[in-house]
ROBA-718920 format. One line per 10 residues: their letters; for each residue z, y, x of N, C-alpha, C. Coordinates in steps of 0.1 Angstrom, whole numbers. Each point is the difference from the previous one (the first is absolute). Layout:
REM ROBA-718920
A) Z:Y:X:Z:Y:X:Z:Y:X; ...
***
This chain:
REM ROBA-718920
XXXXXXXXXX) 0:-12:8:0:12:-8:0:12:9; -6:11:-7:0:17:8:12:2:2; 6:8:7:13:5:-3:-2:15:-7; 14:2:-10:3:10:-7:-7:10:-2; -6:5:-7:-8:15:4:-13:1:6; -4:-12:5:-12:0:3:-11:6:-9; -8:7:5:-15:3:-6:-14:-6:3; 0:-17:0:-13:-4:5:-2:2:19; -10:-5:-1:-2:0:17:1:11:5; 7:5:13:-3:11:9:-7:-3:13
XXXXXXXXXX) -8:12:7:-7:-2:11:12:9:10; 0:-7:13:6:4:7:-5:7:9; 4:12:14:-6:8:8:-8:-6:4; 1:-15:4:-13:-9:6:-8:-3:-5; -2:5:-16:-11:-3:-9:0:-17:-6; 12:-7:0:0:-12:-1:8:-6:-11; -6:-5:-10:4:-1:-14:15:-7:2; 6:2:-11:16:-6:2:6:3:-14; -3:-12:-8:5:-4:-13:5:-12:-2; 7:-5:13:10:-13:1:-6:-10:-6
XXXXXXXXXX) -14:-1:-3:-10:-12:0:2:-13:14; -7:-7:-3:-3:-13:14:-3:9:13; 4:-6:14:0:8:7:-20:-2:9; -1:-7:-7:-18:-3:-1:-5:14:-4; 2:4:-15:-3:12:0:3:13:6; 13:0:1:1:10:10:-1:3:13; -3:-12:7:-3:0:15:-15:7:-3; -8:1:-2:-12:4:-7:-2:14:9; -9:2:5:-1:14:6:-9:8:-6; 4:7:-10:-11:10:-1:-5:11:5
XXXXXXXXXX) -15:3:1:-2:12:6:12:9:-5; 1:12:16:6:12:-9:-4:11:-3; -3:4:-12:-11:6:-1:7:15:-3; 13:3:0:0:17:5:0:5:18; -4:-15:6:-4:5:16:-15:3:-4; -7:-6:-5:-13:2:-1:-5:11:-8; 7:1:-12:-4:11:-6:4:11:12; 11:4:6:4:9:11:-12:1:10; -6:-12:2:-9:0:12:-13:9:-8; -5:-9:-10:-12:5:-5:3:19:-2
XXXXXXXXXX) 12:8:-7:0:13:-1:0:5:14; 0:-6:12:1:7:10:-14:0:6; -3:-14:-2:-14:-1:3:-12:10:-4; 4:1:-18:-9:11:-9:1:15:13; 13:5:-2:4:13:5:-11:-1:19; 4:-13:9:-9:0:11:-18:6:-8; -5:-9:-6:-13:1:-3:-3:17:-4; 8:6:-9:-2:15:-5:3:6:11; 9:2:13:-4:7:12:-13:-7:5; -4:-11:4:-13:-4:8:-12:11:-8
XXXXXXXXXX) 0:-1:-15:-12:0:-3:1:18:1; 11:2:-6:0:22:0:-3:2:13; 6:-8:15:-4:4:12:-13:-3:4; -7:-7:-5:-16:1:-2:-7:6:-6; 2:8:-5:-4:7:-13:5:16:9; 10:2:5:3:12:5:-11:0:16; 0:-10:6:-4:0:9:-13:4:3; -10:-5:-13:-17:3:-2:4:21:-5; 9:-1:-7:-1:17:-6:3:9:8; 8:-3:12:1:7:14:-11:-1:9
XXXXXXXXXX) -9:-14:2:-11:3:5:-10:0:-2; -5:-1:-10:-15:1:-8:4:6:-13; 10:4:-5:1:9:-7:-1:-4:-18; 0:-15:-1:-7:-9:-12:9:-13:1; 1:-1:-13:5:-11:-5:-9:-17:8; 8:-7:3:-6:-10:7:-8:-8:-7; -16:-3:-2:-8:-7:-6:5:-15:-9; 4:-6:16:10:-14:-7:13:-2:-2; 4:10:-9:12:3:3:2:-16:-15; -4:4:-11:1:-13:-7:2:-13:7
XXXXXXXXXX) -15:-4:11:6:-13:6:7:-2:7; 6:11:8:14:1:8:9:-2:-6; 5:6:-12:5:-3:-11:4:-18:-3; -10:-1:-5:-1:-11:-4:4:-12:11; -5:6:15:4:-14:12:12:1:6; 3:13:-5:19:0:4:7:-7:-10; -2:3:-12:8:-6:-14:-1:-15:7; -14:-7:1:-6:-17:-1:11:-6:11; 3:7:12:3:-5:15:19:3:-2; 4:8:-11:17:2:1:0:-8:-11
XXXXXXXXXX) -4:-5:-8:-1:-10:-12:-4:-11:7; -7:-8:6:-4:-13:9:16:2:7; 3:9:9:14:-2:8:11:-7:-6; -1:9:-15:19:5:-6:-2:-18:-10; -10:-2:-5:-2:-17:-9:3:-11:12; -8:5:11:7:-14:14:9:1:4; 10:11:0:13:-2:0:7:0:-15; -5:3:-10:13:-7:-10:-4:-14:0; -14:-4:0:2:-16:-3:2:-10:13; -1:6:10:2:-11:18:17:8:1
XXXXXXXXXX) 5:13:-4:10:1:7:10:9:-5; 4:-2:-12:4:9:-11:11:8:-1; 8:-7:13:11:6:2:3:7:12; -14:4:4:4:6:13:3:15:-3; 1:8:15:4:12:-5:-14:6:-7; 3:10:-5:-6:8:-8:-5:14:2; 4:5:12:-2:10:10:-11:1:7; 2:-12:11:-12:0:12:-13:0:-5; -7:-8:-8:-11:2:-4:-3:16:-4; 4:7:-12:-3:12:-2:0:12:13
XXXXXXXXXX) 12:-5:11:-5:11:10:-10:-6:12; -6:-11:-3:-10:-1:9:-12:0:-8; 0:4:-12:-12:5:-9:2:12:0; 6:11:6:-2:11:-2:-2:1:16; 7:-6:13:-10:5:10:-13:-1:3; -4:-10:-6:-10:-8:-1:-9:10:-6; 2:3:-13:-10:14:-6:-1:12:6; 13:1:8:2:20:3:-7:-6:15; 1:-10:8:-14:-3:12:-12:-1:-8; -4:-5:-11:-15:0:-6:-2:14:-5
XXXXXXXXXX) 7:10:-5:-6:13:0:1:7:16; 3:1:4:1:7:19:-16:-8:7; 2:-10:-4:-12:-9:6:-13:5:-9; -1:6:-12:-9:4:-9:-5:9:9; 19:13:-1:-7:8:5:-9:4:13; 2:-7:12:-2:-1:8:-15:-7:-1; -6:-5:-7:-13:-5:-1:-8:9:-5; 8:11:-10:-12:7:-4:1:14:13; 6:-2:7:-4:11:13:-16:-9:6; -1:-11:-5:-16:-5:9:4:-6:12
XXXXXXXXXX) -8:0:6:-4:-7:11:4:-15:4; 5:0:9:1:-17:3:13:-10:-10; 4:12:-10:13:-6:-9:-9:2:-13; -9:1:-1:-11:1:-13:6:-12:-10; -6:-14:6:7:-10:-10:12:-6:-1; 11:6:7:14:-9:1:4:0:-14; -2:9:-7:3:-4:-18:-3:-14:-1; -15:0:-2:-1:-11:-7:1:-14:8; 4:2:13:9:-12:6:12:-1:0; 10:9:1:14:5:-8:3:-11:-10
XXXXXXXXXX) -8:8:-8:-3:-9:-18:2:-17:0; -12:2:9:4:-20:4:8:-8:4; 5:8:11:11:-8:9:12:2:-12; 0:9:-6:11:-1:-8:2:-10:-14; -15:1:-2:3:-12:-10:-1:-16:6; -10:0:14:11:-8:7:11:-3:2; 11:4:0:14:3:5:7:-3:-8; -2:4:-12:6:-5:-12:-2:-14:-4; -16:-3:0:-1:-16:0:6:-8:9; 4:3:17:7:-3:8:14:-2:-2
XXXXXXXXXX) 8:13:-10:14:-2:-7:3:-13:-8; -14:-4:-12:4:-4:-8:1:-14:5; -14:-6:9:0:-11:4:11:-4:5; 7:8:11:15:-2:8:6:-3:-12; 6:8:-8:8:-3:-12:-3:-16:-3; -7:-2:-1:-8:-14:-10:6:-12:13; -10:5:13:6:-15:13:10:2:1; 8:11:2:14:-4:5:8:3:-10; 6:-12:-3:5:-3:-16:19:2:10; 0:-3:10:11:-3:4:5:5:16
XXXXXXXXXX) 5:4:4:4:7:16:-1:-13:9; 6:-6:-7:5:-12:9:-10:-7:2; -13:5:-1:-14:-10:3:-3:2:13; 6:17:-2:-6:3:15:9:0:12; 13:-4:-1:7:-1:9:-4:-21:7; -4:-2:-9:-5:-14:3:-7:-2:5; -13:9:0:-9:-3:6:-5:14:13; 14:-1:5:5:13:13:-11:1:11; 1:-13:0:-8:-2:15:-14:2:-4; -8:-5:-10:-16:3:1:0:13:-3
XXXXXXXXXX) 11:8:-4:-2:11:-4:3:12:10; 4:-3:7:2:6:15:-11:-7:7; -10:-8:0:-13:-2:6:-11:3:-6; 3:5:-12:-8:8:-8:-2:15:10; 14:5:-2:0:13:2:-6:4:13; 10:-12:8:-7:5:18:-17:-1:-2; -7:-10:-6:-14:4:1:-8:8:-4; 9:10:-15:-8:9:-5:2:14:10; 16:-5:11:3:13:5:-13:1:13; -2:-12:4:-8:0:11:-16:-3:-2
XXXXXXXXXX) -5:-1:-16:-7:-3:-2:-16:13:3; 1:13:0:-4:12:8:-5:-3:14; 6:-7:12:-3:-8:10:-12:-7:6; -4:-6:-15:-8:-8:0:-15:4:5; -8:-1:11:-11:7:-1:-10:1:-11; -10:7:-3:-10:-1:-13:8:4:-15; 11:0:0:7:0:-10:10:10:1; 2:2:10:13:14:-4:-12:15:6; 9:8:-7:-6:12:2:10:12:7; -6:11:9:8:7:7:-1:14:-6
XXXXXXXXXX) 5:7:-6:0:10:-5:10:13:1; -4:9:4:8:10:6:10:0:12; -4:-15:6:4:-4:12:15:-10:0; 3:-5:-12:2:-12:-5:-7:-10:-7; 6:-13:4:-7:-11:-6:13:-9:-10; -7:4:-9:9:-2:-13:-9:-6:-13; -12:0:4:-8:0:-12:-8:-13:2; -4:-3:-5:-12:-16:-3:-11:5:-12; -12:-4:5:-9:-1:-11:-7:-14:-4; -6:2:-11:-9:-11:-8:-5:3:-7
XXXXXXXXXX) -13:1:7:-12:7:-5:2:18:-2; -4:6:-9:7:12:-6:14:3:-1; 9:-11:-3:10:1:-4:15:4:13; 6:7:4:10:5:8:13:-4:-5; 7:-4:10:16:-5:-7:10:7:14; 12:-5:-1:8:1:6:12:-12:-5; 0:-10:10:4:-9:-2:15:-2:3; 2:14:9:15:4:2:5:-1:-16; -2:8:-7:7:4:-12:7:-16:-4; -9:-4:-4:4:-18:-6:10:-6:10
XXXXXXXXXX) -1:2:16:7:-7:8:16:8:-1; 2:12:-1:12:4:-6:12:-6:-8; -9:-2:-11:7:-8:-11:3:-16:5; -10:-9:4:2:-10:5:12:-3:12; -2:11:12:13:-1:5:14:2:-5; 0:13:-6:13:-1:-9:3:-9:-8; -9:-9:-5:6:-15:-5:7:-7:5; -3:-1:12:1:-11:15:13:8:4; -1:16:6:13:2:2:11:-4:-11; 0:4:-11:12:-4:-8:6:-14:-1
XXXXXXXXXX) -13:-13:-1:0:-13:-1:14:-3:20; -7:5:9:7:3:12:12:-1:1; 0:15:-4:17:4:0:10:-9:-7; -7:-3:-11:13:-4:-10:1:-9:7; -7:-10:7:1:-14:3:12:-2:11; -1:16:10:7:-2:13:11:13:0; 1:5:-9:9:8:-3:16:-4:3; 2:-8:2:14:-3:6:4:3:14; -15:-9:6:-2:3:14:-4:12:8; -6:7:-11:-2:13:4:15:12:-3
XXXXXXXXXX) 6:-4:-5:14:3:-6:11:-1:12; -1:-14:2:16:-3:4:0:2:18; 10:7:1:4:2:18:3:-17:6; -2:-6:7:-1:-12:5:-1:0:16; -1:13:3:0:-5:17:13:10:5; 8:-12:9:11:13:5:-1:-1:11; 2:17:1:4:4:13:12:5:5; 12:-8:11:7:5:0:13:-2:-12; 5:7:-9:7:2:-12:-7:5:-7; -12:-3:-3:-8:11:-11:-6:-8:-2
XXXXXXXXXX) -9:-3:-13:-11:-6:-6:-12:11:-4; -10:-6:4:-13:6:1:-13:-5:-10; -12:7:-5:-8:-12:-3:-6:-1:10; -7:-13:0:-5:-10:6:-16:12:0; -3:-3:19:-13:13:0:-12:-9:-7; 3:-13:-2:-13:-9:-4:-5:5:-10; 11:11:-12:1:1:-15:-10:12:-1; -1:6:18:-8:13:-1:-17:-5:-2; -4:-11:7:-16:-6:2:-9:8:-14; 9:-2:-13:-13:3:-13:-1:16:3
XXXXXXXXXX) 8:8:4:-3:13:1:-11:1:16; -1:-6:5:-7:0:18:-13:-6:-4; 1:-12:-12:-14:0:-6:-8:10:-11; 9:5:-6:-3:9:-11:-8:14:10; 10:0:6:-6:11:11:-12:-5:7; -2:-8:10:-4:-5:10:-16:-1:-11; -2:-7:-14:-10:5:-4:-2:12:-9; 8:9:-1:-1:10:-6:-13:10:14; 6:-2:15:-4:4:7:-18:-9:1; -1:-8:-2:-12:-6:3:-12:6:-15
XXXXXXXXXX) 6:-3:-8:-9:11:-15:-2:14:7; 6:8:11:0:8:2:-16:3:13; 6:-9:9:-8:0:7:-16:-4:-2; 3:-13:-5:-14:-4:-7:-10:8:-10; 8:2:-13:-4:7:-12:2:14:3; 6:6:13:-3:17:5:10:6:-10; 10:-6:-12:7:8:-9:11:-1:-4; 6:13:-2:17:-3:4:4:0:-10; -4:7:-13:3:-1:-12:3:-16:-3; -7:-4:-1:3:-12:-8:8:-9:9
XXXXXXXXXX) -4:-2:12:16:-4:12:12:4:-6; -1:11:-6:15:10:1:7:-1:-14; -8:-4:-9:-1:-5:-13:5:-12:-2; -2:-10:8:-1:-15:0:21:-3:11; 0:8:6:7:-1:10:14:3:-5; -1:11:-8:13:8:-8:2:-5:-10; -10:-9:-8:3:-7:-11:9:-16:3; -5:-1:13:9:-14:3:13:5:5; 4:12:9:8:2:2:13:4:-13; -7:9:-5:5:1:-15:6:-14:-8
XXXXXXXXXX) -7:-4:0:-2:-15:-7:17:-12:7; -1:6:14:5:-9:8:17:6:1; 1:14:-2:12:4:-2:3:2:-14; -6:-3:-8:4:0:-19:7:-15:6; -3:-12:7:1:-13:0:13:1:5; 6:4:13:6:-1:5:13:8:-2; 0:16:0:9:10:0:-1:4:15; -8:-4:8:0:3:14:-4:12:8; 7:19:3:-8:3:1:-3:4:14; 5:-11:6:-5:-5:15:-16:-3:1
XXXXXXXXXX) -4:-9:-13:-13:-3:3:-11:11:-2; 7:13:-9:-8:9:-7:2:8:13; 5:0:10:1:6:11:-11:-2:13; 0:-12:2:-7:-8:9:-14:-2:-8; 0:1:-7:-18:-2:-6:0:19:0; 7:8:-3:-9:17:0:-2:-5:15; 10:-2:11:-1:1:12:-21:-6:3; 6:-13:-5:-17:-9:5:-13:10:-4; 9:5:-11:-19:7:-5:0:15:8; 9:6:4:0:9:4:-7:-2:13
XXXXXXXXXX) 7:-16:9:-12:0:10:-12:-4:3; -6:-6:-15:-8:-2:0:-9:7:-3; 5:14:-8:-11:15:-1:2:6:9; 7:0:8:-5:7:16:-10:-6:7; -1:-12:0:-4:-8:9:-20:-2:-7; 4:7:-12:-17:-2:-10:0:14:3; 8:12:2:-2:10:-1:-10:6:20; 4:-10:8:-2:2:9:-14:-4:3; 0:-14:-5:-18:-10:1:-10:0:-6; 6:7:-18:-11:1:-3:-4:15:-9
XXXXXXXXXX) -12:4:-1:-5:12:0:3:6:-13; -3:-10:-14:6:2:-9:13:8:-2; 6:-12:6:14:3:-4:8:16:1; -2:2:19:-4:10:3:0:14:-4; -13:-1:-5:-6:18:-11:7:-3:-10; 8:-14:-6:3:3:-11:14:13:2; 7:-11:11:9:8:5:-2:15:5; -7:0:4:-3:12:8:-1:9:-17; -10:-5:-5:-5:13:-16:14:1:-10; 10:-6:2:11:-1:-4:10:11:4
XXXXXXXXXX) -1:-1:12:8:13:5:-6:12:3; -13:1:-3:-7:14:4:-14:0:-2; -3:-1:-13:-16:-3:-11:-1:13:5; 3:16:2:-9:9:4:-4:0:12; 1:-10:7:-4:2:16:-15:0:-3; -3:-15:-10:-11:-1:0:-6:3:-13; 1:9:-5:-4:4:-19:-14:-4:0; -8:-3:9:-12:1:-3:-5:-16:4; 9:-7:6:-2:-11:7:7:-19:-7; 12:0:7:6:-11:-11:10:1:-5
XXXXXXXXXX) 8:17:2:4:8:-12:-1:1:-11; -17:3:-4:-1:3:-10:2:-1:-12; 0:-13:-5:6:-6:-15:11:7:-1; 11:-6:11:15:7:0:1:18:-4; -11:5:4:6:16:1:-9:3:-17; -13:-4:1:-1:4:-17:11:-8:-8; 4:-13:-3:10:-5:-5:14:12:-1; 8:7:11:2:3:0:0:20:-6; -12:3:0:-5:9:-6:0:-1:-20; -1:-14:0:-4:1:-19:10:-5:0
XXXXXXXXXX) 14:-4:5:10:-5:-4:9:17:-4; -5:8:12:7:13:2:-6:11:-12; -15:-5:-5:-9:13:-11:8:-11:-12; 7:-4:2:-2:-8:-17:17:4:-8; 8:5:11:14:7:-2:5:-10:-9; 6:11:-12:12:-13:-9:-8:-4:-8; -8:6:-6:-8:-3:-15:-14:-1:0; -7:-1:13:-11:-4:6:-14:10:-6; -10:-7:7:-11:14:-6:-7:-9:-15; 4:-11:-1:-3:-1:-16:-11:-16:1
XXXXXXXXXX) 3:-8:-3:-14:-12:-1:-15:3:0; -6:-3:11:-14:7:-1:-1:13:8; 7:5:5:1:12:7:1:-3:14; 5:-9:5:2:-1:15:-13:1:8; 3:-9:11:-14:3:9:6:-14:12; -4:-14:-16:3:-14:10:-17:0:10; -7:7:-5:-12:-4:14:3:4:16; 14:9:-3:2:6:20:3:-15:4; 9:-4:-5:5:-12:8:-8:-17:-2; -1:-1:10:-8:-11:7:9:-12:-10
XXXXXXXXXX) -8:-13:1:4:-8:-8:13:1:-8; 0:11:-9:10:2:-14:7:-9:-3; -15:-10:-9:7:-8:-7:6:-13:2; 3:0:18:8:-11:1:14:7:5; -1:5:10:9:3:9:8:12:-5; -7:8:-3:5:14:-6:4:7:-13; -2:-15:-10:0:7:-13:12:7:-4; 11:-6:8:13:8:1:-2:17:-1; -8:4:11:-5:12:5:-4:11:-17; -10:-10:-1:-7:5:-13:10:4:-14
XXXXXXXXXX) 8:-10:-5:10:0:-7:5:13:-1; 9:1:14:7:10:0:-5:10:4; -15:7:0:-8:10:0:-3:5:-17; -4:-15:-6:-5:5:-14:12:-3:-9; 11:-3:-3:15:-1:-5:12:7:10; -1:3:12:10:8:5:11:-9:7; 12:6:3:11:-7:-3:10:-7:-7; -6:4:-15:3:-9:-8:-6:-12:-3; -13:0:-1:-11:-11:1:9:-10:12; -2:2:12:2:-7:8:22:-4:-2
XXXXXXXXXX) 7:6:-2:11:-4:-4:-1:-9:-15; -6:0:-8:-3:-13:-9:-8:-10:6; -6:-1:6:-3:-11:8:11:-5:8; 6:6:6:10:-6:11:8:-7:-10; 7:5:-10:11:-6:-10:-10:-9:-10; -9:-3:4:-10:-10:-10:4:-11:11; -1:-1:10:-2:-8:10:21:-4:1; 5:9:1:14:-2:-1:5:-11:-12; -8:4:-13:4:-7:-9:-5:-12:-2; -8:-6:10:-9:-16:2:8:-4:9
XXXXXXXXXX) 6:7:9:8:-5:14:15:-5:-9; 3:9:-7:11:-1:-10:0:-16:-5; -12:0:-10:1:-12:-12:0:-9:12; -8:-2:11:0:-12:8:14:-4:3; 7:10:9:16:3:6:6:-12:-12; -2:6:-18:10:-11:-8:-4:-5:2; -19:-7:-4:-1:-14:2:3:-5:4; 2:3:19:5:-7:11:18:-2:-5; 6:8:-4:17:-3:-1:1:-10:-8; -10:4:-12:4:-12:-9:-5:-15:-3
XXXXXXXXXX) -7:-4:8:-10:-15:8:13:-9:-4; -3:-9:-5:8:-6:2:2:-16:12; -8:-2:5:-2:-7:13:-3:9:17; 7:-4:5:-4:8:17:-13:3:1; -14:-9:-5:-13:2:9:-3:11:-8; 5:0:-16:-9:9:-11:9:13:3; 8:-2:6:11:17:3:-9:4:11; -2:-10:11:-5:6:12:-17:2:1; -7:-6:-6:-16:1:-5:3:19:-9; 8:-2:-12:1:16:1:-1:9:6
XXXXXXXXXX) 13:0:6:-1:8:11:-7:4:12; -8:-12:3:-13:3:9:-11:4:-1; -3:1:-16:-11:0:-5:1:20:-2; 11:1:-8:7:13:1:1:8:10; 2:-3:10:4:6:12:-17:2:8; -7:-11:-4:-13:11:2:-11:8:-9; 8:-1:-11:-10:11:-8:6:11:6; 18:3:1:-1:13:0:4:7:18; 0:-13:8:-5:9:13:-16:-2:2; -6:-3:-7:-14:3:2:-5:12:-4
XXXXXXXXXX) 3:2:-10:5:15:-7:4:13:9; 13:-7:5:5:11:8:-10:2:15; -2:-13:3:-13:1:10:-10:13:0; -4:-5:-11:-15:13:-4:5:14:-5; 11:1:-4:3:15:-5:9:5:8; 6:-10:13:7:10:10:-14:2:13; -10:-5:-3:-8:-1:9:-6:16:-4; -5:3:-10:-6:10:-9:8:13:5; 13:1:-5:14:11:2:0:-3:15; -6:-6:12:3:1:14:18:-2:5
XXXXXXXXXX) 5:-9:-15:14:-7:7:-3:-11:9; -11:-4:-1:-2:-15:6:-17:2:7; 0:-9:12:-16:3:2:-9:-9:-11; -16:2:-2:-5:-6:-5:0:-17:1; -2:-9:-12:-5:-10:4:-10:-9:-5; -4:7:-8:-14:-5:-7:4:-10:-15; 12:4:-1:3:-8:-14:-1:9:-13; -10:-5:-11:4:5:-11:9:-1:-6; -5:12:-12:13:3:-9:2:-11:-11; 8:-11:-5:-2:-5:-10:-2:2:-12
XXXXXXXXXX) -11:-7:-9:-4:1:-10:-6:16:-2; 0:10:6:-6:12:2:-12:-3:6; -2:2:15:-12:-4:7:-14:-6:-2; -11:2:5:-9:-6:-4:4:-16:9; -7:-5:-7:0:-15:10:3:-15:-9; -15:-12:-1:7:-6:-6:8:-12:5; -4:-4:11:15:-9:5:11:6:2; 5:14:-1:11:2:0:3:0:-16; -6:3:-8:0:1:-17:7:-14:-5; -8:-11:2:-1:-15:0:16:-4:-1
XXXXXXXXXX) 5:5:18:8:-10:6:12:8:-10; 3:8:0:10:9:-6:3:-4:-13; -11:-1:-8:2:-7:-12:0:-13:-1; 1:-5:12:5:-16:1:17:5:1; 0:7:10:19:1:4:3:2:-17; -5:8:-5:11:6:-13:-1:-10:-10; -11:-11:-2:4:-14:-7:10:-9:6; 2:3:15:10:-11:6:13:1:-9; 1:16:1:12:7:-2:2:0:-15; -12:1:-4:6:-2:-17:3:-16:-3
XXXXXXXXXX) -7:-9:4:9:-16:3:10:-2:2; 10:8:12:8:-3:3:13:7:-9; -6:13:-6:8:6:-11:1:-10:-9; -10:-3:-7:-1:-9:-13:7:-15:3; -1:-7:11:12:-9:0:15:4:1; -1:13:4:16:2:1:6:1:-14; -6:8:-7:2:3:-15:4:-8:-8; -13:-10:4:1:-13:-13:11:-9:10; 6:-1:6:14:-5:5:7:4:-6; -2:14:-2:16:8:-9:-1:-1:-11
XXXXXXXXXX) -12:-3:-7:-2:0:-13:5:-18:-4; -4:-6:8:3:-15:-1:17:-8:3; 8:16:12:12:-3:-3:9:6:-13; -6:9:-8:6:10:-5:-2:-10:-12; -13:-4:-4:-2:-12:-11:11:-12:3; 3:-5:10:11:-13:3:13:9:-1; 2:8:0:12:4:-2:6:1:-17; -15:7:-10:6:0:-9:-3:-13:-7; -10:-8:5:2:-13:-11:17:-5:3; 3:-2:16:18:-1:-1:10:4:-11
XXXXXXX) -2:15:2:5:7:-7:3:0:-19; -13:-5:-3:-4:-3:-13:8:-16:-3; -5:-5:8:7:-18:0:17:-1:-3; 6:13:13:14:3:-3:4:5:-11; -7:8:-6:4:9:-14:-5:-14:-9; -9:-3:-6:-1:-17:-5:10:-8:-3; 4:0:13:13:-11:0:12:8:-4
***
């Protein structure tokens, strides 16, 4: 029987029916559908900035309503509707957040990239490749959603997946098939088609690091060698930081690029002191990279001017300066409230729409433009931060947090590179930037991440259901 006063079935915060029925039915997970409704109103609200910033962007520079503004219309609605249905039906319980702010960088990069194509010249078609890669990207989300039903597939299968990664990292190398461009080799072709196989190999190592850690995390932990009256760790426990480095330095040398060394290097280090509490190790790994950027800073040329344009882009304003000092010029014309979408002048600076769209941003939105970005990016760094607290297994805590920890020093990468806190390194902006292997791999991380949410959830939803069928059983009796 109900007890006293009951009014029929209630749903509880976890969305999980509880009318002291068989616990058959109530173990039952239903979608929750005020995460989704939450997701979809945020999603709407992303789409009405993408499309007004398209629509402002053509009336600033051609002065006219955008021709296809209908089918733009219509391919933003089709592509946040495909997203927001593969996550309520693959993953219903995940957060409700991440998706809508990576549909809104994702748009406010496809208007910057608009605008930037209709200045002409060699950015003429990045729209309508934009366009693609992005509904790529999405198809790339949903599929992930769909294969990886479960975390724990990929902590199992660690090892092919860390021989994945090392070949996509090294796969650039390969003669006939990698391509050298701007005096890195990062790129592979086939036929027409350009990739960057780095991006993918990112994600794949941070699988492998997490699968790692957790496995040796004791040993990386516990003091075991004494010296004297003191207990020490054991220097053996240092090797994964000497390899982490030791090929952090060899991507460098090889592939001519420090970015992604520097990227790859801080995320295991990161990764390795989340594991441990060590911050001995977070010491001894700045130390390795630090001598390993002198030591690239010294041999190779690149590295170099990067350094050099870093501390002093007017020496050479005319030379390999120059991106840096107009960057710095439309960052400085664009004040707090910027000169208006469509009004800038993204043609001074040399490839915009990869490296610089930062630049642009905050020329045509100002300092406020560019401070909603940064807290766009804060609040993705954010939702990951809980996903990662609230995992409920070590790999799925620590796959968060790796995965997290390079969206948003990749981030910080390119927009302290821009502001001249940091020298350049050739890494885009996420989900902003043109590029579609970086487009792709990103919206692979944020399906990881929504997986790892959605099993945490339905754990709490499935303890919170065992609790009240108890509960119900006890009041019964």
């Amino acid at each position: 029987m109900s007890p006293p006063g009951s009014v029929g079935p209630t749903v509880d915060d976890g969305g999980v029916r509880n009318d002291g029925s068989a616990s058959r039915a109530v173990l039952r997970l239903p979608k929750l559908t005020y995460r989704r409704r939450t997701e979809l109103g945020l999603l709407t609200m992303a789409a009405v900035v993408t499309v007004g910033g398209y629509v402002l962007v053509d009336l600033g520079a051609k002065g006219k309503i955008p021709a296809d503004l209908a089918a733009f219309c219509g391919i933003i609605v089709a592509l946040s509707l495909v997203a927001h249905l593969a996550t309520r039906w693959l993953a219903p319980q995940a957060n409700p957040v991440m998706l809508p702010i990576v549909a809104l960088l994702n748009g406010l990069g496809f208007d910057f990239i608009a605008r930037i194509s209709a200045s002409g010249g060699p950015y003429a078609h990045e729209t309508q490749y934009q366009a693609a890669w992005t509904a790529v990207g999405v198809l790339a989300y949903v599929v992930t959603l769909a294969v990886i039903r479960r975390t724990v597939d990929l902590e199992r299968f660690r090892y092919l997946v860390a021989l994945a990664g090392v070949g996509l990292l090294l796969l650039p190398l390969v003669p006939k098939i990698g391509l050298d461009i701007n005096g890195a080799r990062l790129w592979i072709h086939v036929g027409t088609l350009t990739f960057q196989p780095v991006e993918l190999a990112k994600l794949a190592l941070c699988f492998f690091f997490a699968s790692y850690l957790v496995e040796k995390r004791e040993l990386l932990s516990t003091r075991t060698m004494r010296v004297g009256n003191h207990l020490y760790p054991d220097p053996r426990a240092l090797g994964p930081i000497a390899v982490a480095w030791g090929f952090a330095m060899v991507v460098i040398m090889a592939e001519r690029d420090i970015g992604f060394a520097a990227l790859l290097f801080v995320t295991f280090i990161t990764m390795l002191w989340l594991t441990t509490g060590r911050f001995t190790y977070l010491a001894v790994g700045l130390l390795l990279f630090a001598v390993g950027a002198w030591f690239a800073s010294q041999h190779f040329g690149q590295v170099s001017v990067r350094i050099a344009t870093w501390l002093d882009p007017w020496k050479t304003p005319l030379g390999s300066g120059y991106q840096v000092v107009q960057s710095q010029y439309a960052l400085g014309s664009g004040g707090v409230g910027g000169l208006g979408l469509g009004l800038g002048h993204p043609q001074l600076i040399p490839v915009a729409s990869t490296d610089f769209i930062f630049s642009i941003i905050g020329e045509e939105l100002g300092l406020l433009g560019t401070t909603t970005m940064v807290f766009a990016f804060v609040l993705l760094v954010g939702a990951g931060i809980r996903t990662a607290l609230a995992a409920r297994s070590d790999f799925a805590r620590l796959t968060a947090a790796g995965l997290t920890t390079i969206i948003g020093f990749q981030a910080f990468f390119i927009m302290g590179g821009i502001t001249r806190l940091l020298p350049l390194t050739g890494i885009t902006l996420p989900f902003v930037a043109y590029g579609g292997s970086a487009l792709i791999s990103n919206y692979i991380l944020v399906a990881v991440l929504m997986r790892i949410s959605n099993e945490t959830d339905e754990t709490a939803a499935r303890e919170r259901a065992e609790l009240s069928v108890r509960l119900s059983q006890r009041i019964d009796r």
